[in-house]
C-alpha positions in Angstrom: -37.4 35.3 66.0 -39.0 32.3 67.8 -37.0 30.0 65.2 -33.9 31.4 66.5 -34.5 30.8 70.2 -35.7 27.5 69.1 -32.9 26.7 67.3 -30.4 27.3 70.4 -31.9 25.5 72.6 -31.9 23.0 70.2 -28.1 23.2 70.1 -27.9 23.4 73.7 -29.2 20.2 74.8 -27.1 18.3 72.3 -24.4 19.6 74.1 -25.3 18.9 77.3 -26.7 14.9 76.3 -23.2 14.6 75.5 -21.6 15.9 78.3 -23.9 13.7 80.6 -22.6 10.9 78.1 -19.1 11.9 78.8 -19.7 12.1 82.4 -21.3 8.4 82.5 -18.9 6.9 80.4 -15.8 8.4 82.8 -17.4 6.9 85.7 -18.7 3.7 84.8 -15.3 3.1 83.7 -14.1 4.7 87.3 -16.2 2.1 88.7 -14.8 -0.8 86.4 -11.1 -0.2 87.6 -12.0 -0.3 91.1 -13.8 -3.5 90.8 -11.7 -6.6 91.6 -10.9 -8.8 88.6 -13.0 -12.3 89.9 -12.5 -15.6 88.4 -15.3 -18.4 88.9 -13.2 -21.7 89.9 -14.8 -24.8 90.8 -13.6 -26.7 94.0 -12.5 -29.9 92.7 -10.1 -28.1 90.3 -8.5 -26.6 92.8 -6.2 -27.9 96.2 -6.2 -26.3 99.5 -3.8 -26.6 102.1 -4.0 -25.3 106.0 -1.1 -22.8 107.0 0.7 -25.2 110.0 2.9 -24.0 113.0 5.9 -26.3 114.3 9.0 -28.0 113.7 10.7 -27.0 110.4 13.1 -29.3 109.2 15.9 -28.1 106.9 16.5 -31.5 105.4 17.0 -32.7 101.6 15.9 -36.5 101.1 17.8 -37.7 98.1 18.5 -40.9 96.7 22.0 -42.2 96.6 23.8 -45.4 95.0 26.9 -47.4 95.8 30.3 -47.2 93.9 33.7 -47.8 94.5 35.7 -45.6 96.9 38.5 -46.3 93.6 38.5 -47.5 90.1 40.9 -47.1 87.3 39.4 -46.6 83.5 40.1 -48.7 80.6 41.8 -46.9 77.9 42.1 -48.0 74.4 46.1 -47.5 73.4 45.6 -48.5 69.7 42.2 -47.3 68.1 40.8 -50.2 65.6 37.5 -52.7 65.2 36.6 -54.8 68.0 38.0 -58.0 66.7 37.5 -60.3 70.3 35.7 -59.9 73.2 37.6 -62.5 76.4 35.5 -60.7 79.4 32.1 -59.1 80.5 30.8 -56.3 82.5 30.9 -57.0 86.4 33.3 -59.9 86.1 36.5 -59.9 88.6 39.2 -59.5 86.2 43.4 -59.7 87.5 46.0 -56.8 86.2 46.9 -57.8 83.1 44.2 -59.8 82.3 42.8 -59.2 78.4 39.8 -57.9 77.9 39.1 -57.4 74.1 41.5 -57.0 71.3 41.0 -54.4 68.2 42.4 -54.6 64.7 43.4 -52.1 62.1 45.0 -53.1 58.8 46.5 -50.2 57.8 48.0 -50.2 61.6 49.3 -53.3 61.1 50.6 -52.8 57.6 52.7 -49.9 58.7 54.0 -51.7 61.9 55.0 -54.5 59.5 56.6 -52.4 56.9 58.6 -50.9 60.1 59.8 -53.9 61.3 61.2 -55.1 58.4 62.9 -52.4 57.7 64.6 -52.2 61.0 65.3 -55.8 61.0 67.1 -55.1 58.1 69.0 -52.4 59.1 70.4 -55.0 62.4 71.3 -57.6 59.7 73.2 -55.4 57.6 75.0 -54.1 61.1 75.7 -57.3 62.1 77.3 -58.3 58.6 79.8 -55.2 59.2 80.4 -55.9 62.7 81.6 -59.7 61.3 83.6 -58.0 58.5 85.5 -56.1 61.3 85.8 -59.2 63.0 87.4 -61.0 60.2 89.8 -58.0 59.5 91.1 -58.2 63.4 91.6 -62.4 62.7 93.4 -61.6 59.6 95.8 -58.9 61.0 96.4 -61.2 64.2 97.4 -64.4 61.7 99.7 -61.7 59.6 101.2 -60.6 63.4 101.6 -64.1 64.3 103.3 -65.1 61.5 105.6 -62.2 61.5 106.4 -63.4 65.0 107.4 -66.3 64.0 109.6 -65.2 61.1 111.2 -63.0 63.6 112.4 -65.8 66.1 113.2 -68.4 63.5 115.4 -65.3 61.9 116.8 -64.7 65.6 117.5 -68.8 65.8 119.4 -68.9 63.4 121.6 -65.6 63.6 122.6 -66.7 66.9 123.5 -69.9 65.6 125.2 -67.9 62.2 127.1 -65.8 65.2 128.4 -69.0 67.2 130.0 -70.6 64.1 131.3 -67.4 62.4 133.0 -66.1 66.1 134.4 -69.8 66.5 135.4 -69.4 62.7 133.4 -72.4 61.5 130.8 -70.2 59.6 131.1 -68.3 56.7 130.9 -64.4 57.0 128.7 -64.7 54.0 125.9 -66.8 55.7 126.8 -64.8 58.9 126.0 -61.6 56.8 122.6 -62.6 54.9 121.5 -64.0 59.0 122.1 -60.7 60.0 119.9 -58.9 57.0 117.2 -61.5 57.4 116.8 -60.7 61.4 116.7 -57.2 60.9 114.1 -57.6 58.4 112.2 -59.6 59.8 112.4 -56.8 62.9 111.1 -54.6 61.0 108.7 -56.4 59.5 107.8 -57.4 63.1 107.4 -54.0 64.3 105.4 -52.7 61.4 102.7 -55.3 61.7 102.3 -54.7 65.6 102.1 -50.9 64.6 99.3 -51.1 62.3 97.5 -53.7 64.1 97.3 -51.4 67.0 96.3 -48.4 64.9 94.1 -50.9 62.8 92.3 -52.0 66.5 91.5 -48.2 68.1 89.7 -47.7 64.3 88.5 -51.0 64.3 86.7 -50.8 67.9 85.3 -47.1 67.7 83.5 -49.2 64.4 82.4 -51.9 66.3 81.2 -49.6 69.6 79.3 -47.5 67.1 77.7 -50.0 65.1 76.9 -51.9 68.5 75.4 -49.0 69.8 73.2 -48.4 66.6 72.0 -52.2 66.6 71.1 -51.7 70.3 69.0 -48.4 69.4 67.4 -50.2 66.4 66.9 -53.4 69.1 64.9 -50.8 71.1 63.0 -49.4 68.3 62.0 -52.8 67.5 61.3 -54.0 71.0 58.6 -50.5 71.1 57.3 -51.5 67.4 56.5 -54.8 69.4 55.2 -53.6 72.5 53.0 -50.8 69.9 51.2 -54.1 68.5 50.8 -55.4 71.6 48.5 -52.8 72.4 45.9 -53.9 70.0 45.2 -56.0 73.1 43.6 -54.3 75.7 44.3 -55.3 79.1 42.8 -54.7 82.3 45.4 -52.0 84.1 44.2 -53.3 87.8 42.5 -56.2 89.7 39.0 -55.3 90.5 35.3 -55.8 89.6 35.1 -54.7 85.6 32.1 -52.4 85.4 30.6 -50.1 82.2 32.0 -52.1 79.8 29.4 -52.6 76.8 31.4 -53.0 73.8 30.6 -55.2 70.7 32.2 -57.3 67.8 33.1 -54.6 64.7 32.4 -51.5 67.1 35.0 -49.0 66.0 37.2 -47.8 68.9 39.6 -45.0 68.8 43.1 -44.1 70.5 42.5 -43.1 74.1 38.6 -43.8 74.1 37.3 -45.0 77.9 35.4 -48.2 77.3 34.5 -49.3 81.0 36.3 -49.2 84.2 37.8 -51.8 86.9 36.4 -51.1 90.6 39.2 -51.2 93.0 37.6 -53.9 96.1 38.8 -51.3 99.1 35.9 -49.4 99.9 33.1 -48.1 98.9 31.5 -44.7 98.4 27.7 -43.1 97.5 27.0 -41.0 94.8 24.1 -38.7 94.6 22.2 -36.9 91.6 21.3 -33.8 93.0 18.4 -31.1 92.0 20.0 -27.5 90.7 18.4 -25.5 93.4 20.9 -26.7 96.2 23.8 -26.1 94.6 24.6 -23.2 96.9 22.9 -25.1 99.8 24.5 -28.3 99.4 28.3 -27.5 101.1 30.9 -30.3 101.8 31.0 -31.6 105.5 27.2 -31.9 105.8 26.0 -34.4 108.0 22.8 -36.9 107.1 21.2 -40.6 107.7 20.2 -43.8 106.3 18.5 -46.5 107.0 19.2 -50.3 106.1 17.6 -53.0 107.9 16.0 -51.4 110.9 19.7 -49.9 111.7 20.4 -46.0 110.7 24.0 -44.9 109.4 25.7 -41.5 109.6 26.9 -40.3 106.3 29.1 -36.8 105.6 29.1 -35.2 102.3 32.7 -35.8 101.0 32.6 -34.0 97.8 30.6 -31.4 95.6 30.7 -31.9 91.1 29.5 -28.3 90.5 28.4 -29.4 86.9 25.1 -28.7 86.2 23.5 -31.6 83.3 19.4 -31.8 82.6 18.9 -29.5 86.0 21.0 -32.1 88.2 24.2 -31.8 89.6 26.7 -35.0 91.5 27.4 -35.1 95.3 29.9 -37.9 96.5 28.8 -39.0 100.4 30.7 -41.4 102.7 30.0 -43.5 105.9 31.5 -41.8 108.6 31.9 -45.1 111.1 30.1 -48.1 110.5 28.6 -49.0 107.2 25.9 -51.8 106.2 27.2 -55.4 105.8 27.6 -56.9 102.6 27.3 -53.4 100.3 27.3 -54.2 96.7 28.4 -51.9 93.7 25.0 -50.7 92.6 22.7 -51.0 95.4 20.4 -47.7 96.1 19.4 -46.0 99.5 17.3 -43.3 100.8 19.7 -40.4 102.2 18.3 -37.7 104.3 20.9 -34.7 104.8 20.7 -31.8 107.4 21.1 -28.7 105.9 20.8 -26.3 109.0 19.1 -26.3 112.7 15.3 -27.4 112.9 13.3 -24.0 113.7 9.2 -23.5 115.3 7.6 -21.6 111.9 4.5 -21.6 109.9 4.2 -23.7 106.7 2.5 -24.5 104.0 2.4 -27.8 101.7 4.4 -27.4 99.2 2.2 -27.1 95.5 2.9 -26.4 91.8 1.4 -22.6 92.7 5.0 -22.0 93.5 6.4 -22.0 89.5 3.6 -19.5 89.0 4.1 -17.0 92.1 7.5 -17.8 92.7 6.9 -17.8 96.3 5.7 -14.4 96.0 2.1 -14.4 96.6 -1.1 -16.7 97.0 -4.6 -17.4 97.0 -5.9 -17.3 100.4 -9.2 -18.7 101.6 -12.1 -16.2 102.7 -15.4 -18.2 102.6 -16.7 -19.1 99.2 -13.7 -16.8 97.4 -9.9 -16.8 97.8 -8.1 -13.4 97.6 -4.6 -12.6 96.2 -1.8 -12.2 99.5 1.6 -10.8 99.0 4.0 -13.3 101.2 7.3 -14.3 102.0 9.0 -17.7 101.7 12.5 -18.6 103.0 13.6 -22.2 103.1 12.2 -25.4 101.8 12.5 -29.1 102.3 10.6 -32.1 100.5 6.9 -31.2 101.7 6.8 -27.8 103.4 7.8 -23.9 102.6 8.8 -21.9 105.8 6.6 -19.0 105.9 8.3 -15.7 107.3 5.4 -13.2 106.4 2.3 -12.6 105.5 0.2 -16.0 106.7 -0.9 -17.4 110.1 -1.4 -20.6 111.3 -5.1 -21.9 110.7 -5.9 -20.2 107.3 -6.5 -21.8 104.4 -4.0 -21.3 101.3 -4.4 -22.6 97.3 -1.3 -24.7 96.9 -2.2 -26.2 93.1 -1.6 -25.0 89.9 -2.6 -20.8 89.4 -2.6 -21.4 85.1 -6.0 -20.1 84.4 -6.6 -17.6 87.0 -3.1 -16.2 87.7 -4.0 -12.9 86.6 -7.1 -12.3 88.6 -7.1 -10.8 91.9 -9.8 -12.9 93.5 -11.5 -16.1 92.9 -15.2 -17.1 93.3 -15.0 -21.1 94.5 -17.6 -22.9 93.2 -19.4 -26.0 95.1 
């Protein structure tokens, strides 16, 4: 009987050891997900900024370069190898000046074959056009002398008629005077006939073969001006620019190879970072400075295209603009964006690709806690605070890597 007791309470305190065990385990683990997760950081690994209060300035500093207000490209017309090179970047060239000239053989073999052939075709023309020529003398002569026979017939009629009415003559040679002229009438008549008809053929023949020698004479005259465009020549005066080509460098048919700067004006271009796209608007306003002496620039035109994060703004001077600007030359631009406002801020840091402006590390003695905040705009040093930071405390602005994931951070000294 005392086995049996024994034997239950034996029973019973395993079950309650391992309820006390539950009970521990459930609030140690309690306890654990209440604690803060806490990362040990060491001060030199880590930079600290001071929250500020004063003048925001919406402004982008970017860094712009000279080109010409206009410039015309140089187009290759007939694609071949680089056979001559007469001119080099940034020389002043005059419209029709040549710059390089290209070969292709089987180009020029086909232009060759076509220009004999057409040259051909004119000479054969030509030949008929002298054949039609020589008909129109031959039927003349054959009019000319059937002319003739007809007054030399009429001569001597009249004189047949004289002798025969004043009964000298004979009424025989009277008779054969009279058959002879109207022969020769006839004959007259019938050669003016057909030389006429023979003419209205004969010059539709030659207007048609003219007109096909003229056609073939403009054929030939764009077969020429086609080879001439192995040559390529500068299309306008200017400053040659972007032209880096070499002996044997294969060109094609309509390839850019440089352009010619236009000497009216000039204009700067910018390489802008992604992020203003939508902030960056045409009609913006900005400075900068050349020796000692600020210039007002407007933004004159916006290249949406986006290549390696950067996208192209086009600025110009709105009055005066530096003396002696070169093609090339680089200045510091600083563009307005909107009106300067009293805000907090904080140094801009490499905290932001982690947080995304979201949150931060703020400073609370020897540890820095995790703060939920709100960023609006941004210029080259500063974020504009709009909650959840005051002036005078003390932020982490560098990298979060390591300790992104923690909630607070132990700052070792």
């Amino acid at each position: 009987m005392d086995t049996k007791i024994e034997k239950k309470q034996s029973k019973f305190k395993i079950i309650l050891i391992g309820v006390l065990a539950l009970a521990f385990l459930g609030i140690s683990a309690f306890y654990f997900l209440k604690q803060k997760k806490t990362y040990n950081v060491k001060a030199e690994d880590i930079q600290i900024s001071e929250v500020t209060f004063g003048k925001f300035e919406d402004v982008m500093l970017i860094t712009a370069q000279t080109q010409s207000l206009n410039s015309s490209l140089v187009n290759v017309l007939e694609g071949g190898a680089v056979k001559e090179i007469y001119a080099e970047d940034g020389q002043l060239v005059n419209k029709g000046a040549p710059l390089a000239r290209v070969y292709n053989p089987n180009t020029e073999f086909n232009y060759l074959n076509q220009e004999t052939g057409i040259m051909q075709q004119i000479s054969q023309m030509r030949n008929s056009l002298l054949e039609l020529k020589n008909q129109e003398f031959n039927q003349n002569k054959e009019l000319l002398q059937a002319q003739n026979d007809y007054n030399v017939a009429l001569q001597n009629f009249n004189l047949q008629k004289r002798l025969y009415d004043a009964e000298i003559g004979k009424k025989t040679d009277y008779d054969m005077a009279s058959q002879n002229l109207n022969y020769q009438q006839k004959r007259k008549n019938i050669t003016e006939q057909g030389l006429v008809n023979e003419r209205n053929s004969r010059n539709q023949q030659i207007s048609a073969i003219s007109n096909s020698i003229n056609q073939m004479q403009k054929s030939l005259n764009v077969l020429k001006n086609n080879k001439n465009n192995f040559l390529i020549l500068a299309p306008v005066s200017g400053r040659l620019s972007s032209f880096n080509i070499s002996l044997g460098q294969n060109l094609t048919s309509g390839e850019s190879i440089g352009k010619i700067d236009l000497m009216d004006g000039y204009k700067l271009v910018a390489k802008v970072d992604e992020y203003y796209i939508n902030k960056l608007q045409v009609g913006i306003k900005g400075t900068l400075e050349s020796n000692d002496k600020t210039y007002e620039i407007i933004v004159t035109k916006i290249l949406p295209e986006v290549k390696d994060g950067q996208f192209s703004a086009e600025l110009g001077f709105v009055d005066e603009k530096p003396n002696n600007l070169k093609i090339g030359m680089t200045f510091g631009v600083k563009l307005k964006l909107s009106q300067d406002t009293q805000s907090e801020m904080i140094s801009k840091g490499n905290f932001y690709k982690d947080t995304s402006g979201k949150w931060i590390f703020v400073i609370q003695g020897d540890n820095a806690v995790k703060r939920n905040i709100q960023l609006n705009r941004e210029n080259q040093m500063y974020y504009e605070v709009t909650l959840g930071l005051k002036a005078g405390e003390k932020v982490i602005v560098s990298d979060y890597g390591d300790f992104k994931n923690y909630e607070e951070l132990n700052i070792k000294k």
